[in-house]
N, C-alpha and C positions, 0 to 999 in steps of 0.2 A: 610357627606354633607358639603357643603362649597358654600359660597357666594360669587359670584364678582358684585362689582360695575362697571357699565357700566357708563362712564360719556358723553355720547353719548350725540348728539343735544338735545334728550326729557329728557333727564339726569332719564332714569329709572333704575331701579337694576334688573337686572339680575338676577336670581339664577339657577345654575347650580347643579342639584344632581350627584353624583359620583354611578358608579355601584360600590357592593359590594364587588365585585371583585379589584376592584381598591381602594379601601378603605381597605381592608385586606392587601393587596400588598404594598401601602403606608407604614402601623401601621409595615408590617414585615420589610420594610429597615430600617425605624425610628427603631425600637429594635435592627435589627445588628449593624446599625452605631452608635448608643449611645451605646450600648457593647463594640461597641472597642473606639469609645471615652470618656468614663469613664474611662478605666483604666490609671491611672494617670503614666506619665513617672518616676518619683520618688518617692520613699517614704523612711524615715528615722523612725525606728522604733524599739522597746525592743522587740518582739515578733520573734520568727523562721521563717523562709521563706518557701513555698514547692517549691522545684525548677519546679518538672512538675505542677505545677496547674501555676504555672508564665509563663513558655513558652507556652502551651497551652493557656490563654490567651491572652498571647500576638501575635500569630500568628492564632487566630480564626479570621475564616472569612477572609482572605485576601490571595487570588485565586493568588495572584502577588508571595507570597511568594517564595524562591527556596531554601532561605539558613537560617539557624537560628542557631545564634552561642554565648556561653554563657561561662561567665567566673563564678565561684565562689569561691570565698576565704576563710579560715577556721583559725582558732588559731591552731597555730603548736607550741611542744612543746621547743622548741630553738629557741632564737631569738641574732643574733649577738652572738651567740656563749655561751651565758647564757641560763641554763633551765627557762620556764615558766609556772608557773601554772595556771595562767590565766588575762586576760585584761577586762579594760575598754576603752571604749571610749567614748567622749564626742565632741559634735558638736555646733554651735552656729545656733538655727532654724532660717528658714528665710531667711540667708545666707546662708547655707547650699545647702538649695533647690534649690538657685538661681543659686550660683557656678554648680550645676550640671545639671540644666536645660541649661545654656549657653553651657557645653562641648555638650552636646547633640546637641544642634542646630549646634556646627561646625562641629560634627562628619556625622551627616546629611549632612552640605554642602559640604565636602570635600570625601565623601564616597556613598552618595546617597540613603542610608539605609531607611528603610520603618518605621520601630517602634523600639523605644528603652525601654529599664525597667532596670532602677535602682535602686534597693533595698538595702540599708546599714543599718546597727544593731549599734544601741548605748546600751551605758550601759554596765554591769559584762555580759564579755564572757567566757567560761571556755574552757578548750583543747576539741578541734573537731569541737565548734560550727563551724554556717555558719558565717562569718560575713558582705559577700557581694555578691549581684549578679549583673552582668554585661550581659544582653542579649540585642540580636542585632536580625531583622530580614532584607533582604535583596534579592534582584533576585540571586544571584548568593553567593557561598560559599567565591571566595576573597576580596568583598566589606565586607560580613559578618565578617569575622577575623581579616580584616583591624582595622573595623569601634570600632569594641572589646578591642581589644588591646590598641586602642588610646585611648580609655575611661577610661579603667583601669590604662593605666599609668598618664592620665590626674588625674584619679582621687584619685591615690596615691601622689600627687605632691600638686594640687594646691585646692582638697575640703579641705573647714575650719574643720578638724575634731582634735581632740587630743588624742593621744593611753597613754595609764599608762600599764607597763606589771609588773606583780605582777612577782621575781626573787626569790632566796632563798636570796641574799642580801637588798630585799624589793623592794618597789617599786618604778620603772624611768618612766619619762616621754621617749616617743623617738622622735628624733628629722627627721627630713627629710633625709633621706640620698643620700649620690650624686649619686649612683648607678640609682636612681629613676628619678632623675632630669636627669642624662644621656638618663633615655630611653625617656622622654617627648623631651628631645632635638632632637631627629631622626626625631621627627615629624614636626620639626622648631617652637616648643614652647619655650621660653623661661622660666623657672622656678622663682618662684616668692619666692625662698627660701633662700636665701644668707644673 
């Protein structure tokens, strides 16, 4: 039921009652569209990720869909040519979320893409874990792998984050490498790493 004010000449009120039917109808779009807009485009977090519970929702409900394309990254056991036993990373909150809510918004302008989800792991990582997801959904499958890849190289470059990889010689920090900054540069980014 719902009320409108009529401010008509006699300035009376109106009320209007909704059939049931339309009151059900209403409450169910209201639950799919808060479904899919709760789920937050990032989140920085110590917990594992399930890669299908992430892409399922992030492509529930959205009939537009045609492409849905996902990157994610894992601790491998050689880095730069040294074995690794395992990492940490560490992020500065706040900033963090921000830096990757902005690549988001260009990757949308620039790619046209529907929903994004970006999931990153702070904290003691060990060999395997996950440590990033990058999914993208999109009408067609080359806006999707575009829109991906820029993200990940965006967001090995320029998110505030700090890796330590634990070595047999101990532990380093690692610093950005120009390899990275090269692939952000194809997209006409400039890197902000020098």
């Amino acid at each position: 039921m719902w009320c409108v004010w009529d401010a008509g000449i006699e300035g009376k009120v109106r009320f209007a009652l909704a059939s049931l039917a339309g009151v059900h109808a209403f409450y169910a779009w209201r639950a799919r569209h808060n479904r899919r807009m709760s789920l937050p485009r990032v989140s920085i977090q110590t917990d594992d990720f399930d890669v299908t519970a992430e892409l399922a929702a992030l492509r529930a409900d959205d009939a537009r869909v045609g492409a849905v394309c996902a990157f994610v990254g894992t601790v491998r056991e050689h880095s730069d040519g040294q074995a690794v036993s395992m990492m940490e990373l560490e992020h500065y909150p706040g900033m963090t979320e921000k830096a990757i809510e902005a690549m988001i918004d260009e990757a949308q302008r620039r790619f046209g893409i529907y929903r994004t989800r970006v999931v990153h792991r702070v904290g003691p990582l060990r060999l395997q874990d996950q440590i990033v997801l990058v999914a993208v959904t999109a009408a067609h499958r080359g806006e999707s792998f575009r829109a991906c890849e820029f993200l990940i190289d965006y967001l090995k470059t320029q998110a505030p984050f700090w890796k330590k990889e634990q070595t047999p010689e101990g532990a380093r920090w690692v610093d950005a490498r120009a390899a990275d900054d090269a692939a952000l540069a194809r997209w006409g980014v400039q890197a902000r790493n020098a």
